[in-house]
N, C-alpha and C positions, 0 to 999 in steps of 0.2 A: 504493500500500500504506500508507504513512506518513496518507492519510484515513483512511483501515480500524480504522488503531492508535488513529489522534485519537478517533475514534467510539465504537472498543468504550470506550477510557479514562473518555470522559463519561458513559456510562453508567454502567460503575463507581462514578465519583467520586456522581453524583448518586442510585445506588443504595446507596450505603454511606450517605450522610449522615441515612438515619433509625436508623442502627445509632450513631451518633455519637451524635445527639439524645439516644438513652437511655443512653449512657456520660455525657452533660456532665452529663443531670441528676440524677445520683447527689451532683454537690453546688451545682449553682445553679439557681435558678429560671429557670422555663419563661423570663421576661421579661428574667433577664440573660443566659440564656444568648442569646436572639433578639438581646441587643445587645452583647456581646463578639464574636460571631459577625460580623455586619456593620459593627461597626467595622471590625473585621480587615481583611473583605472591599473596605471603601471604600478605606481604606489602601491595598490592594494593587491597584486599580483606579486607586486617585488617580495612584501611581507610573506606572501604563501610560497615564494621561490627560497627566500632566506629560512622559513620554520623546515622546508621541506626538503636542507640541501641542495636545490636542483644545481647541476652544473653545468657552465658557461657553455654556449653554442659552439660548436668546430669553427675553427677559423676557414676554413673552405666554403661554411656553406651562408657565411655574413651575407655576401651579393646577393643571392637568392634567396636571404630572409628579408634584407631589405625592400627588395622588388614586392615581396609579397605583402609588406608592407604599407609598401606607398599605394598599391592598388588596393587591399580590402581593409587597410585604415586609413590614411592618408586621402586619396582619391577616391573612397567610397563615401567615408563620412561629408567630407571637405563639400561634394555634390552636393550629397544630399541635405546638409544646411541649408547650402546656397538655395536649392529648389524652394526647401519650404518654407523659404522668407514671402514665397506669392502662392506657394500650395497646400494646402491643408492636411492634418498628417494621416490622416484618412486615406484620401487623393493617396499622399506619397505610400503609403504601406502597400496600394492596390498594383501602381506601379511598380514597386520591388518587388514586388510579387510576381513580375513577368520574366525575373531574374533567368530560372529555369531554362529561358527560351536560346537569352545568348550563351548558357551554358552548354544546352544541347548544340548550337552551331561552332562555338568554339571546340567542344570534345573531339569534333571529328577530325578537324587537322593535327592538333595537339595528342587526343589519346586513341587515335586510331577505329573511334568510335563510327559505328557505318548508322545511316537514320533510313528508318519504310517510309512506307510511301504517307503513311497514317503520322505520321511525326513529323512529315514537310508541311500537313494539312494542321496539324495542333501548331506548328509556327506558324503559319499565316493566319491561322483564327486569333492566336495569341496575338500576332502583331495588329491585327484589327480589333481587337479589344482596346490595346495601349492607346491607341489613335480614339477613339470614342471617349477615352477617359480624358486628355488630353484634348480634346473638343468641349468638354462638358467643363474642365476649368478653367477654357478659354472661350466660355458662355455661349457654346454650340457653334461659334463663327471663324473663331480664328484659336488659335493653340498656342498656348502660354508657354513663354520658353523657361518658364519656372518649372513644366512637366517633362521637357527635353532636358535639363540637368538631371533631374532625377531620375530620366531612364539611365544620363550618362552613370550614375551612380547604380545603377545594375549593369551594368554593363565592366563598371572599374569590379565587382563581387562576384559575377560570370568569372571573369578572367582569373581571380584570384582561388575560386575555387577548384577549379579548372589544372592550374599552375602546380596546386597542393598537394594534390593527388598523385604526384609522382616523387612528391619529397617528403611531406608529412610522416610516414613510415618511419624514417632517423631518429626520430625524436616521440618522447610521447603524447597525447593533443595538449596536457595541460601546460608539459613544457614549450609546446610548436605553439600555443597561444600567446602563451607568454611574450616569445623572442617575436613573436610579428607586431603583438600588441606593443612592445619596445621600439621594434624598427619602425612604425609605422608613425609612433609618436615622434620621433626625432624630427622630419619634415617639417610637422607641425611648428614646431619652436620659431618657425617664421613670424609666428602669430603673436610670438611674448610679448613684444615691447607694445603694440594694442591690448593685450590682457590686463599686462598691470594697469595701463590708464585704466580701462574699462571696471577693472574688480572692486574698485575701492567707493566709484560713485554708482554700480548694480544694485536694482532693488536686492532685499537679501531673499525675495522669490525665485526671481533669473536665477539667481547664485546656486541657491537651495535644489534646481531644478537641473543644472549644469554637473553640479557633486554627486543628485540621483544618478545622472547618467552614467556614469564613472563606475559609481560603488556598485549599481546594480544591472542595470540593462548590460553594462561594461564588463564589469568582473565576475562580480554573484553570475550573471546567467552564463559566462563563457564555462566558469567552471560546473554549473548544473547541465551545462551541453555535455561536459566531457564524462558526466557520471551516467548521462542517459544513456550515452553511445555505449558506455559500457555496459547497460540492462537491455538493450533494445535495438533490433534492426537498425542501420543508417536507412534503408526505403522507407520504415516505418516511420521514422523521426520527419526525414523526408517530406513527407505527406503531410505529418500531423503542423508544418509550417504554413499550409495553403490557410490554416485558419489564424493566422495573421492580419489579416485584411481587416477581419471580421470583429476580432477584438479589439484592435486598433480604433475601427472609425467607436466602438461604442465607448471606448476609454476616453478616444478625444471627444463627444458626443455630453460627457458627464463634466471634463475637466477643462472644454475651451467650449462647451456649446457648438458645435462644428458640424454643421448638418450635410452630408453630399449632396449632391444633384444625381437626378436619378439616372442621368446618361453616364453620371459617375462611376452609379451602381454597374449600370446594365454595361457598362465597358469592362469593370472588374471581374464582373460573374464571368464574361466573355475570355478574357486577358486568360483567368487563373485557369478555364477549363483549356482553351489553349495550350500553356503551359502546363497540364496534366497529361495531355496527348501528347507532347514533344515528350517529358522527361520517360512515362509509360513505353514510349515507342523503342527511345530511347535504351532505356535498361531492357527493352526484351530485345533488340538487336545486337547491342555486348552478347545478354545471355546465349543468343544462336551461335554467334561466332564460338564464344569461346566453348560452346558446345561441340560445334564442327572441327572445332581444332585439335580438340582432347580425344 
């Protein structure tokens, strides 16, 4: 039962944190808020590296901890700020959610991944959904480039998950967390000398709302990720993310009043079953190969 609890929790935590997002940045920038945020979070990962022993990364594989870095923290978060300074974090959660899509396009060159014919069709329904959502918060007429950061911001978490999968292995996830969530902060530090202006005149809400991100969405949920993966399928976890959206808009719905449009909705339902068709397609086309191959 106490998995059950851990699980539903992570979900929570990491479905509230685009409800945060748009609380911190009522007074910092997309850019400090991305780096208050993971400070925090390094901090409180550093303590669980220091109680835990963990020991220092190989020095071979710094470049490619960085890299993964700057894409699924650096350039994922950094986006996704910027998006939701005009998108709602509703909107934005429906949008990451089509993540799936450029992960199944990137796999194939990268991990040799082959897509059916039903997987080209879950990307093109998926990318027609994004374009609906994207219409609907750019008031059905024109498309707010606040929803095109945000897809770039699945698009920088495509890549990086994508990337992981052939190095994660070396290391174990809570230490492969750790050393990314480190590298990925580093970049950020472009951000310092606006933070400290900004920290000292923040209401103490933004503030309060910027350290949640850190201590929980940030760290609490990386490491309830790495305890699931240990009880539970990665498909299974997989999937149980599609209901992200869902708690998302109801979290921001309670905590910023944030109601969607219904073209919002109806581009989300569209987007996420999309991206169920690609990733489905997906995993049973690995499965035949490496079927055929054994």
């Amino acid at each position: 039962m106490s998995s059950y609890v851990g699980l539903a929790v992570l979900l929570l935590l990491w479905s509230s944190a685009f409800a945060a997002i748009r609380a911190g940045l009522s007074a910092y920038g997309p850019g400090e808020l991305a780096l208050l945020r993971f400070l925090t979070a390094s901090c409180v990962l550093g303590l669980i590296a220091w109680v835990r022993r963990t020991d220092r990364p190989r020095g071979r594989d710094v470049p490619i901890l960085l890299l993964l870095g700057g894409l699924g923290i650096t350039g994922y978060h950094v986006a996704l700020n910027f998006g939701e300074v005009s998108v709602s974090a509703g909107t934005a959660s429906l949008l990451i959610a089509s993540a799936p899509l450029f992960t199944a396009l990137f796999a194939m060159p990268v991990l040799g991944e082959r897509m059916r014919a039903i997987g080209w069709i879950g990307i093109a329904v998926g990318f027609g959904g994004v374009a609906l959502i994207a219409l609907g918060v750019g008031g059905g007429v024109r498309i707010e480039i606040g929803a095109g950061v945000v897809v770039l911001a699945a698009v920088c978490t495509s890549a990086y998950n994508v990337l992981q999968k052939r190095f994660m292995a070396r290391y174990g996830p809570l230490e492969f967390t750790t050393y990314v969530i480190w590298a990925g902060t580093i970049p950020l530090l472009v951000f310092l000398p606006g933070l400290i202006r900004t920290v000292g005149a923040a209401p103490m809400a933004a503030t309060a709302s910027a350290l949640y991100l850190g201590v929980f969405p940030g760290a609490i949920a990386y490491v309830l990720w790495v305890a699931a993966l240990a009880r539970f399928p990665a498909s299974a976890l997989a999937s149980l993310l599609y209901l992200n959206p869902a708690l998302a808009m109801a979290i921001a719905w309670v905590w910023l009043s944030e109601v969607p449009t219904a073209l919002t909705i109806l581009g989300g339902v569209v987007a996420i079953t999309g991206a169920v068709l690609a990733t489905w397609a997906g995993r049973r086309a690995t499965a035949s190969a490496e079927r055929s191959e054994a």
